[in-house]
N, CA, C and O of each residue as an XYZ file, in Angstrom:
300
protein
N       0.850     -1.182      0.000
C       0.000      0.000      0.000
C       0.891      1.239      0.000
O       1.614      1.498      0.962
N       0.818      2.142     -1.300
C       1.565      3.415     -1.078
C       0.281      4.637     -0.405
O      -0.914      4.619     -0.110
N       1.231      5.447     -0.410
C       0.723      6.738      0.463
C       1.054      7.815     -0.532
O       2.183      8.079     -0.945
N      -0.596      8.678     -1.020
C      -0.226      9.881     -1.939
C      -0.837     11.010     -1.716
O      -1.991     10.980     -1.289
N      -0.239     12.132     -1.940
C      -1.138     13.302     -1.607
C      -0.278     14.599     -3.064
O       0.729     15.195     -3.447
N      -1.329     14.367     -3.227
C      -1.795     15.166     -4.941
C      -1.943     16.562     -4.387
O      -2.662     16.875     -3.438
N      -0.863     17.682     -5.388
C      -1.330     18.775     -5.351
C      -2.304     19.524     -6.446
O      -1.741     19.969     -7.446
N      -3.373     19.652     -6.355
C      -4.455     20.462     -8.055
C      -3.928     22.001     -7.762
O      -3.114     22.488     -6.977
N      -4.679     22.446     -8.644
C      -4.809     23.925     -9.148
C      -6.074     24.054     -8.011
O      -6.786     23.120     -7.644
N      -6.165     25.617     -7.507
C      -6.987     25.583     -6.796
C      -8.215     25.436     -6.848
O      -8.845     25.760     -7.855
N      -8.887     24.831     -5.586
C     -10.447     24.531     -5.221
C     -11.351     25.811     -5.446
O     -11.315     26.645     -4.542
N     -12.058     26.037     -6.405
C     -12.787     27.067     -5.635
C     -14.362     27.335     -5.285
O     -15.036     28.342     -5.072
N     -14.681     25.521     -5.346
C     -16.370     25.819     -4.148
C     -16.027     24.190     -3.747
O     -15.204     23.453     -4.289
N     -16.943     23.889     -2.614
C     -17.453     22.819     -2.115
C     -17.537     21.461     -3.189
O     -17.220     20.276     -3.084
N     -18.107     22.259     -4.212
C     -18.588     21.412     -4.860
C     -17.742     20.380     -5.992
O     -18.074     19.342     -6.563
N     -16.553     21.172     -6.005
C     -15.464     20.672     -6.784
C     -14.828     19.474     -5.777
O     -14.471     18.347     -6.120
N     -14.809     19.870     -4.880
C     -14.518     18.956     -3.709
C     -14.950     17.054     -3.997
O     -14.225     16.094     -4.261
N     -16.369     17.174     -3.797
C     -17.334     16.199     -4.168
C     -17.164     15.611     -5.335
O     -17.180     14.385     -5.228
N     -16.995     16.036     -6.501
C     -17.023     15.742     -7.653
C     -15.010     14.771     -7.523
O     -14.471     13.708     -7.832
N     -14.780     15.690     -7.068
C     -13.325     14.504     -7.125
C     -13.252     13.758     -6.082
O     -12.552     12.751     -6.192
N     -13.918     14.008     -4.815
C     -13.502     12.462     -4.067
C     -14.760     11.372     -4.607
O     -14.563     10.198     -4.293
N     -16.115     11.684     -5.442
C     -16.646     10.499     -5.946
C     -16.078      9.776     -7.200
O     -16.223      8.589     -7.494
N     -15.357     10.801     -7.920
C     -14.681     10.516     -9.216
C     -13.585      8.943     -8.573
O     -13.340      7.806     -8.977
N     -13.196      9.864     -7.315
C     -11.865      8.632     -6.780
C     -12.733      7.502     -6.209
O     -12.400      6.393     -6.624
N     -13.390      7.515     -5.665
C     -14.106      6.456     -4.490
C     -14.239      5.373     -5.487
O     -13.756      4.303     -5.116
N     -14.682      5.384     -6.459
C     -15.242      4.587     -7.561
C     -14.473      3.905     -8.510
O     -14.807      3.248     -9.496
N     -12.799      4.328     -7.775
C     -11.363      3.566     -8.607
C     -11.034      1.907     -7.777
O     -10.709      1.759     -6.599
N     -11.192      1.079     -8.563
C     -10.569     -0.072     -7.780
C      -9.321      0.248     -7.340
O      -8.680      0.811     -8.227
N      -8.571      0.077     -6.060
C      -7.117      0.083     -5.679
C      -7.367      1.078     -4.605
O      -6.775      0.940     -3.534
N      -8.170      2.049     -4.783
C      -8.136      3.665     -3.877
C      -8.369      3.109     -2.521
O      -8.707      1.947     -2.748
N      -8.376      3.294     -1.233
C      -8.493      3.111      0.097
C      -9.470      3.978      0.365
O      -9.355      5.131      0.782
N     -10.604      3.273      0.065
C     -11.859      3.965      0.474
C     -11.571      5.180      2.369
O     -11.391      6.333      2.763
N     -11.643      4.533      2.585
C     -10.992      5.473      4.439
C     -10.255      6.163      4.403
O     -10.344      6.973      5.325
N      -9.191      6.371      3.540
C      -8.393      7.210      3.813
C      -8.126      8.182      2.952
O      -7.059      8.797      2.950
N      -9.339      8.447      1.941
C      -9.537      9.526      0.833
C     -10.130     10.629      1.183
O     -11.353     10.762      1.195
N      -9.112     11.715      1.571
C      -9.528     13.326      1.511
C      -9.066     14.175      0.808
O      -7.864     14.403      0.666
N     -10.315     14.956      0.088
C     -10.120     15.713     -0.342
C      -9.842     17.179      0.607
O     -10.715     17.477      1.421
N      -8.671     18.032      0.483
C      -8.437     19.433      1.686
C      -9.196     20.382      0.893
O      -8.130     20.991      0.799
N      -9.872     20.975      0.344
C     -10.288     22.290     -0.068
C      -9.210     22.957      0.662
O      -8.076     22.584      0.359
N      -9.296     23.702      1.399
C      -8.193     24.861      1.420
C      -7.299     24.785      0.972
O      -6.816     25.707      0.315
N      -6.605     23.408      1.191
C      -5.177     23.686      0.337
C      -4.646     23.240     -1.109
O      -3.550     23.372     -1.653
N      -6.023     22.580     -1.575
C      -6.424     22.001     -2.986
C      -5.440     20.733     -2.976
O      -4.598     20.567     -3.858
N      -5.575     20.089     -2.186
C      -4.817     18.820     -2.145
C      -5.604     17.245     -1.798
O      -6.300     17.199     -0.784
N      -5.491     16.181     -2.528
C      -5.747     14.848     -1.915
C      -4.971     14.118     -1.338
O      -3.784     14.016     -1.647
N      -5.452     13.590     -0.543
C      -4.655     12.738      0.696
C      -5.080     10.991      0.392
O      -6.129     10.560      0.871
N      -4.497     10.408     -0.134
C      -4.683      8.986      0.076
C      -3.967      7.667      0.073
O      -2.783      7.665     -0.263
N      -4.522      6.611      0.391
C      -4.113      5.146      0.146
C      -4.252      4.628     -0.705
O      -5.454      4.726     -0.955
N      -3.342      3.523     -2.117
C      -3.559      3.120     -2.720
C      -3.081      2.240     -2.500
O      -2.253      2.267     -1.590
N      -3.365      0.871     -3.272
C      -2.626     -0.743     -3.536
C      -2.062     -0.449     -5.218
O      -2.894     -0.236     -6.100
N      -0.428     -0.472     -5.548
C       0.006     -0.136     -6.508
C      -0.242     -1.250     -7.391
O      -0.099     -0.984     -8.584
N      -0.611     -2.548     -7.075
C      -0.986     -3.804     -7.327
C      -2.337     -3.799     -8.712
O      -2.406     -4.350     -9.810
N      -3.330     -2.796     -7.871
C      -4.543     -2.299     -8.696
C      -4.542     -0.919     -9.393
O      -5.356     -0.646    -10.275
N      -3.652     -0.116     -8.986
C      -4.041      0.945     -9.723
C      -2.890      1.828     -9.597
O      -2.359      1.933     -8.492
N      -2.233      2.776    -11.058
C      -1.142      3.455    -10.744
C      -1.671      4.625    -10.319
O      -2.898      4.725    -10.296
N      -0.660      5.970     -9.811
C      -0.777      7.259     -9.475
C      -1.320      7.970    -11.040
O      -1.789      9.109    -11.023
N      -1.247      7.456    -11.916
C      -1.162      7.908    -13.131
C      -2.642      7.516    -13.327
O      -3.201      8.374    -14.012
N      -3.165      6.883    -13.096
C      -4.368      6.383    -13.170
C      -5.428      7.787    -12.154
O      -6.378      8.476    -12.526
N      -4.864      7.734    -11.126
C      -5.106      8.517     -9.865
C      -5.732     10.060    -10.607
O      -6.831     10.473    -10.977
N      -4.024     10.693    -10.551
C      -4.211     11.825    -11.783
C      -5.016     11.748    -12.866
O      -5.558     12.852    -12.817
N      -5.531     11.115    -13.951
C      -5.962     10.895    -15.276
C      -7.588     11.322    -14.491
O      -8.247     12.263    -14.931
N      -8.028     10.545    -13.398
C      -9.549     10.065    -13.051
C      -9.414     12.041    -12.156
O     -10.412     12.278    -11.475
N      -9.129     12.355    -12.163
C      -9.042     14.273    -11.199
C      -9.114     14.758    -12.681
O     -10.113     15.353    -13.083
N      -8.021     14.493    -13.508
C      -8.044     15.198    -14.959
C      -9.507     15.508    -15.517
O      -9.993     16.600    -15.813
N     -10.011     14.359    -15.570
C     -11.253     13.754    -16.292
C     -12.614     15.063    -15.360
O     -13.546     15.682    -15.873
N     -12.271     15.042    -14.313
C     -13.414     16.273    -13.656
C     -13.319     17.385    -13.530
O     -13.938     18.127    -12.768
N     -11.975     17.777    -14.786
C     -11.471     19.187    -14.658
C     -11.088     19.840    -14.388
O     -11.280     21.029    -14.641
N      -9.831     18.982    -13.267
C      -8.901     19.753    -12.568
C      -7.392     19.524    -12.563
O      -6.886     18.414    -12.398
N      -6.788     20.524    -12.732
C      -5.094     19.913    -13.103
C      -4.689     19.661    -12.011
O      -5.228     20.002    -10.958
N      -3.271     18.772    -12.187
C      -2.881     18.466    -11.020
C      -1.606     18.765    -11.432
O      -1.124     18.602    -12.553
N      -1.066     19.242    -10.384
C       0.134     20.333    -10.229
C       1.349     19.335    -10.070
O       2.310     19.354    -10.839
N       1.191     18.234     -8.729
C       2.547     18.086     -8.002
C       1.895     16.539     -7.379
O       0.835     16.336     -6.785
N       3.040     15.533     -7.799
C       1.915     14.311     -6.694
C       2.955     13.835     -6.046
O       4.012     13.866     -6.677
N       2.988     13.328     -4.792
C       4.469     12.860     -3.794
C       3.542     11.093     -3.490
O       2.372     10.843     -3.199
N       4.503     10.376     -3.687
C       4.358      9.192     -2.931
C       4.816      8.363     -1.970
O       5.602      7.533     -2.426
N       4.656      8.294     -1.035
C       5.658      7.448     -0.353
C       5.079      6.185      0.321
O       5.824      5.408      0.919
């Protein structure tokens, strides 16, 4: 299980929020529990199994709801 937290371009309502943590919830591999989206600091926080799904995958499914993603760290 890696550990990622994605930087986007900024948040700017609630609602963008929603739209990308259901976009993610709905990825096989994602760690349902440990997926947050920060609004303030336009960042996701999560768990993946690299087994099921790459970071690239991660990014592509945020892309897809219209939001760039700046910066992604894994560890």
């Amino acid at each position: 299980m890696k550990s990622a937290t994605i930087q986007m371009e900024t948040l700017t309502c609630p609602s963008c929020l929603q739209k990308i943590e259901g976009a993610l919830k709905d990825l096989d591999g994602v760690e349902k529990d440990t997926l947050k989206v920060l609004f303030n600091s336009s960042k996701v926080k999560l768990n993946f199994d690299e087994d099921k799904i790459t970071l690239a995958e991660i990014e592509a499914a945020i892309n897809r709801q219209g939001y760039k993603v700046l910066q992604s760290k894994v560890k």
